[in-house]
Each structure stands twice: as structure tokens, then as C-alpha cells.
TORKOL-4160 file (C-alpha; in steps of 0.2 Angstrom, whole numbers, padded with zeros to 4 digits, m for minus):
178
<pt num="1" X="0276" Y="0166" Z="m0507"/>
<pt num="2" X="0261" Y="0156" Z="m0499"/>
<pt num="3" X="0244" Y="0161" Z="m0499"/>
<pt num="4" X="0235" Y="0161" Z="m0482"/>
<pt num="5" X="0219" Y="0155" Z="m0475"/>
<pt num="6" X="0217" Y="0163" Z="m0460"/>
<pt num="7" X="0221" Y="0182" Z="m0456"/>
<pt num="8" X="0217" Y="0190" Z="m0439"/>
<pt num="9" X="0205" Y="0206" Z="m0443"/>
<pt num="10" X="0209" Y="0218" Z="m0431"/>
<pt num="11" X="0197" Y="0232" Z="m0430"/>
<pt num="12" X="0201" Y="0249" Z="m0420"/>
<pt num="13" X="0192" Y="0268" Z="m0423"/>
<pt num="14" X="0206" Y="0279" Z="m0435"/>
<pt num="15" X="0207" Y="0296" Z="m0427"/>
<pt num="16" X="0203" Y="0306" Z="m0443"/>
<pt num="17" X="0190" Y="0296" Z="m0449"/>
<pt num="18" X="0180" Y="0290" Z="m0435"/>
<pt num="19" X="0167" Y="0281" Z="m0445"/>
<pt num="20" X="0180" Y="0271" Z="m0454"/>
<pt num="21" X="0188" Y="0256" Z="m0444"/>
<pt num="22" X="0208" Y="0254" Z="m0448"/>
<pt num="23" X="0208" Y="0234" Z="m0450"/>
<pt num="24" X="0225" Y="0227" Z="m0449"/>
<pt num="25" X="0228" Y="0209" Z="m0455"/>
<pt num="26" X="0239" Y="0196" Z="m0448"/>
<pt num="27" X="0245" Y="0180" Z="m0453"/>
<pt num="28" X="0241" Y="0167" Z="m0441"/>
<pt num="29" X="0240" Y="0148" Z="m0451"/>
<pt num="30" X="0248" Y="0143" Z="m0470"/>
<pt num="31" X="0235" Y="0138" Z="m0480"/>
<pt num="32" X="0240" Y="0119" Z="m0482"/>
<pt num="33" X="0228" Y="0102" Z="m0484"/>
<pt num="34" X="0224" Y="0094" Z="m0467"/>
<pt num="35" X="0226" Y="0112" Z="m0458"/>
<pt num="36" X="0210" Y="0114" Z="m0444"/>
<pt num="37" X="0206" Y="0128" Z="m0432"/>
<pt num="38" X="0197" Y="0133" Z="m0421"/>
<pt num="39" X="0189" Y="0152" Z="m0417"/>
<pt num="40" X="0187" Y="0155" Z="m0399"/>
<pt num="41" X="0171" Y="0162" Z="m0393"/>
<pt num="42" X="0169" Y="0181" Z="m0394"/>
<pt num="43" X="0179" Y="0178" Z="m0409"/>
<pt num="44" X="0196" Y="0187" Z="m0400"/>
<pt num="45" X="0209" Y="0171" Z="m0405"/>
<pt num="46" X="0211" Y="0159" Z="m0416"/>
<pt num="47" X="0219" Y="0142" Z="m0413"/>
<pt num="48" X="0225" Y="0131" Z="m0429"/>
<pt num="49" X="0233" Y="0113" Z="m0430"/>
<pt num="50" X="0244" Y="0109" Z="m0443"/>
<pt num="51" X="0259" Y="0098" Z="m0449"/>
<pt num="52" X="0277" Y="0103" Z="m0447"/>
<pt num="53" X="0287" Y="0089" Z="m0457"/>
<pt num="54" X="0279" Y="0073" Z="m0450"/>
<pt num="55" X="0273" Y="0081" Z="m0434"/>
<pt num="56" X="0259" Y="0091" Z="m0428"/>
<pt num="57" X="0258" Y="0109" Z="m0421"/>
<pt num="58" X="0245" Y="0119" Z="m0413"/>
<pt num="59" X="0248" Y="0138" Z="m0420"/>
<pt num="60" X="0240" Y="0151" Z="m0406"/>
<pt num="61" X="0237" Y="0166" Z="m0415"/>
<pt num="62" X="0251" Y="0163" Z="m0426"/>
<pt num="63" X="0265" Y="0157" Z="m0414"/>
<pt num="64" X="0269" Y="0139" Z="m0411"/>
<pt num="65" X="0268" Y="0128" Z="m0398"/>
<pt num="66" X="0278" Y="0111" Z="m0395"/>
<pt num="67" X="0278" Y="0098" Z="m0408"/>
<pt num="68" X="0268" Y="0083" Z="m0405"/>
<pt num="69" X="0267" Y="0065" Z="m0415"/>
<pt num="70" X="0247" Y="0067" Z="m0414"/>
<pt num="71" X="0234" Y="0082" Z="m0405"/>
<pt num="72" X="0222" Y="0072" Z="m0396"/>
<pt num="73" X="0203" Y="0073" Z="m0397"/>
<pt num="74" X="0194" Y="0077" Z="m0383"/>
<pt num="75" X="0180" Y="0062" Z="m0385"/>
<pt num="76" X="0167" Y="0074" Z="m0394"/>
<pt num="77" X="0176" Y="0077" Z="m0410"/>
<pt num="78" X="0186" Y="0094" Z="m0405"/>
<pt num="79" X="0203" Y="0095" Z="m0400"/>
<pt num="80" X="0206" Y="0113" Z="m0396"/>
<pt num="81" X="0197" Y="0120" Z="m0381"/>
<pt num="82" X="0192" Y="0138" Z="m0374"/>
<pt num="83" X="0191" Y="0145" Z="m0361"/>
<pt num="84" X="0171" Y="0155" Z="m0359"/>
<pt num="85" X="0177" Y="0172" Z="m0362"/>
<pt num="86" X="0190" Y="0165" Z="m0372"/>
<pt num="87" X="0204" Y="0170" Z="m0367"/>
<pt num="88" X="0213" Y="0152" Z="m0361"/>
<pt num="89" X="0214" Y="0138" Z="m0371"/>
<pt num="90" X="0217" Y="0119" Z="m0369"/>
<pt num="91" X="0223" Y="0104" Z="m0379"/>
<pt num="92" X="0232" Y="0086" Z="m0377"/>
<pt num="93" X="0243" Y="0079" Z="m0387"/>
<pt num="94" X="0255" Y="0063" Z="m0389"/>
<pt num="95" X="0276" Y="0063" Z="m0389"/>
<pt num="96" X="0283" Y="0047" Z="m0388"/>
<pt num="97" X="0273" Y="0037" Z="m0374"/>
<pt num="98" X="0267" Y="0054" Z="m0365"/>
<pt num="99" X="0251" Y="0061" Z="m0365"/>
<pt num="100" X="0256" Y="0079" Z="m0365"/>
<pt num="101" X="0243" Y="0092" Z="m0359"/>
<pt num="102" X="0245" Y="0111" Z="m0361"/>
<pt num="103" X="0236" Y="0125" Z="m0357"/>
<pt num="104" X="0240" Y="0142" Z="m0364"/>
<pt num="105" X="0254" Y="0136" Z="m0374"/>
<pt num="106" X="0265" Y="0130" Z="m0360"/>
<pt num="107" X="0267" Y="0109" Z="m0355"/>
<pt num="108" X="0257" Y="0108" Z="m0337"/>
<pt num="109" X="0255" Y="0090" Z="m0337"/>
<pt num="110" X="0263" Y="0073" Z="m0342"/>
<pt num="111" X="0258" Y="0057" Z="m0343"/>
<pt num="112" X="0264" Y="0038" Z="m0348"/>
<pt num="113" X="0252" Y="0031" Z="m0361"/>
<pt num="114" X="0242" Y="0016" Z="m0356"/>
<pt num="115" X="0232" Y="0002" Z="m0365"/>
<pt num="116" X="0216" Y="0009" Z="m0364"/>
<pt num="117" X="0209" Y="0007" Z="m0381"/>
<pt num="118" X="0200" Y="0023" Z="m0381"/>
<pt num="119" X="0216" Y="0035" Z="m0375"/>
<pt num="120" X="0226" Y="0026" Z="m0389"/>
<pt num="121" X="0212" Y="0030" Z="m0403"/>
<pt num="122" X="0214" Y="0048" Z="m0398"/>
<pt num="123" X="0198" Y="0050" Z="m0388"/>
<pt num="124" X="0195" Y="0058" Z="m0370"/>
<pt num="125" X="0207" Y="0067" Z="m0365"/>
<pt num="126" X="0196" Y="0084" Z="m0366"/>
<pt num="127" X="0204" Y="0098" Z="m0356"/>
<pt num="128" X="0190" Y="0108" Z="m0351"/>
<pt num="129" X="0187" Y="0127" Z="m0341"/>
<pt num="130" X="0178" Y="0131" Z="m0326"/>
<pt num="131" X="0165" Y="0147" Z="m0331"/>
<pt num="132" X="0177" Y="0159" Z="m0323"/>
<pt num="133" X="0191" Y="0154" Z="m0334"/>
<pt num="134" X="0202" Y="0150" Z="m0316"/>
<pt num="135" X="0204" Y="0134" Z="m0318"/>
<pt num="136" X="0207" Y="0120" Z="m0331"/>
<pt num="137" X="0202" Y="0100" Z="m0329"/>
<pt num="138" X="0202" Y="0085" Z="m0336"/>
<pt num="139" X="0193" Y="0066" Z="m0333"/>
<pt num="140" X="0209" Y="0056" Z="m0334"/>
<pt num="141" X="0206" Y="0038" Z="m0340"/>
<pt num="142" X="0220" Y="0030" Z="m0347"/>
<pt num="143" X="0223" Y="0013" Z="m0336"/>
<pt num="144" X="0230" Y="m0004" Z="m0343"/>
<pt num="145" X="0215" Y="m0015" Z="m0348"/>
<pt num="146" X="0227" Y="m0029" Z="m0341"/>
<pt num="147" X="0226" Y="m0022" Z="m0324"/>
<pt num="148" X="0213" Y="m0006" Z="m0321"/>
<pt num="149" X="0222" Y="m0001" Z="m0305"/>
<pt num="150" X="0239" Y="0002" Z="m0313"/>
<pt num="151" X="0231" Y="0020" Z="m0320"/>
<pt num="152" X="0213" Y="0021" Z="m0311"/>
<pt num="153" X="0202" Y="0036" Z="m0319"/>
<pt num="154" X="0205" Y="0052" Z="m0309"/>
<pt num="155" X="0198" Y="0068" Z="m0311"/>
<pt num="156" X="0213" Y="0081" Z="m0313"/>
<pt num="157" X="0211" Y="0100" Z="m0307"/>
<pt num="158" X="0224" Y="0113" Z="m0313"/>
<pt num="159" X="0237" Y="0098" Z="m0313"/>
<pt num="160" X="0233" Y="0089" Z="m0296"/>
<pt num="161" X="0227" Y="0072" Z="m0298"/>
<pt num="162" X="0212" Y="0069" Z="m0288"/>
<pt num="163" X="0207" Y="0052" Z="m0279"/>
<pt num="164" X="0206" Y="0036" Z="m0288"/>
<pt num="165" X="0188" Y="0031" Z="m0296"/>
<pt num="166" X="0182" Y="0049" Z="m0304"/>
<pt num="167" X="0169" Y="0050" Z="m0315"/>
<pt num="168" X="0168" Y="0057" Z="m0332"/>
<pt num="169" X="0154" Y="0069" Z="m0328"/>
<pt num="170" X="0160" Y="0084" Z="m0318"/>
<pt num="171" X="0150" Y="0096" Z="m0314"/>
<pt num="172" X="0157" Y="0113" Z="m0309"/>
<pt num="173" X="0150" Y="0128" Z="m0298"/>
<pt num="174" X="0144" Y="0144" Z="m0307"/>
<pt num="175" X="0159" Y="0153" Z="m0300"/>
<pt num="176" X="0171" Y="0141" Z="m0306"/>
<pt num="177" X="0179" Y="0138" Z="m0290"/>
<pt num="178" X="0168" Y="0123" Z="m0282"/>
């Protein structure tokens, strides 16, 4: 039987005893070399990345998502992103020649890969949240250094590619919805 490195502490009052929290434990990552995660804030979820065979897998609280050939960083050295309250969560990840995004567990969004040295190391493709947790973007830089124009940076909002030409530096209202 494997041994696990990360259980999920669930706390809730026991009728009889209501000084004594009941903590139920729950396995949500093997404990295997290479394996990372990621708590989200308020401590609620945990989010690990780990291999299956040669692939990669992001484990949400203990259920899988897709299988990618690498889980891209986000430019700043994470790879897993939360929501503010998290509840929602964000990465990217490589099949093939797609960039693949996905939010919550589900595929949104995918790409064709490009030339741009950066992308292909694994770097800036950072889903981010807006403070109200609504709505999920990403800077979108992954043009051909042959020709810039084939892919032009865009700034892309809940799926929708903006106009060509977006900046990396976003910045968004404090409701999240400007």
C-alpha cells in the first residue's frame, strides 16, 4: 500500500463532544519524487502535479484532470493558480503542439504552439483571477520570432481573444469586472 503526502483535514464540531473537532482525512496526492502542490489561500483545496507514466497530471483535491506532456509555468515560478478566495483555479499545460488552458478542471482554451523561445521553455503562460473570482485571464505571447504577426501578444479574458498588441501588465478593477 503507498504511503501519502498530502491528506485533506477536514474539521466539523461532533455533536456529543462539542469541544472535540471530528477530522476526517482524505487522500488527495501519492507520495512519489517530483510530486508538487499547491494549497489555495484560506487553505480550503489543494491542487498537486504529478506524473502518470511519462505524462503529467494536475490532481484537484484528489481527482484528475487531463494528461498533458508538460504543466506550464506562469513566468514567476508557479504553475498552479487560485482564485482570491480560493475557490477557482488555473493552469496551462502542453499536448502535442497545443497550449491547452484550463480552469476548474475543464479544457477552456486551446492554442497552436509558436516559436517563441520563452512559451517553448515553459514560461508566461500565467492564468490569473480577477479579485471577485468571476473571471480568469491570461497575457497571451506566443508569436513566431520569424514573423511576430503570425500570433501577436493579446490579452485573453474568460476565453476571448482581445486586440492585437496587449501588454503583459494588466490591471484589473477592484470588483473584478473592469
Amino acid at each position: 500500500m503507498r504511503s501519502t503526502l498530502i491528506a485533506l483535514l477536514i474539521l466539523a464540531p461532533s455533536a456529543a463532544h462539542a469541544q472535540k473537532p471530528k477530522v476526517d482525512v482524505q487522500t488527495v496526492a501519492p507520495n512519489e519524487q517530483g510530486l508538487s502542490y499547491s494549497i489555495s489561500p484560506k487553505g480550503a483545496h489543494v491542487v498537486a502535479i504529478t506524473q502518470k507514466g511519462t505524462r503529467w497530471v494536475v490532481l484537484h483535491d484528489g481527482v484528475a484532470g487531463p494528461l498533458f506532456d508538460q504543466i506550464i509555468s506562469d513566468g514567476g515560478g508557479g504553475r498552479i493558480n487560485f482564485s482570491p478566495d480560493g475557490t477557482r483555479f488555473g493552469y496551462a499545460g502542453r499536448q502535442g503542439q497545443e497550449w491547452v488552458i484550463v480552469i476548474d478542471g475543464k479544457e477552456v482554451l486551446r492554442r497552436p504552439i509558436g516559436t517563441n523561445q520563452t512559451v517553448l521553455r515553459g514560461g508566461g503562460l500565467g492564468v490569473r483571477f480577477t479579485p471577485n473570482g468571476k473571471h480568469w485571464f491570461l497575457h497571451y505571447n506566443n508569436g513566431s520570432e520569424g514573423n511576430p504577426l503570425a500570433d501577436p501578444p493579446r490579452l485573453i479574458w474568460d476565453g476571448v481573444a482581445g486586440p492585437p498588441g496587449a501588454e503583459a501588465n494588466v490591471t484589473v478593477s477592484a470588483d473584478g469586472e473592469h
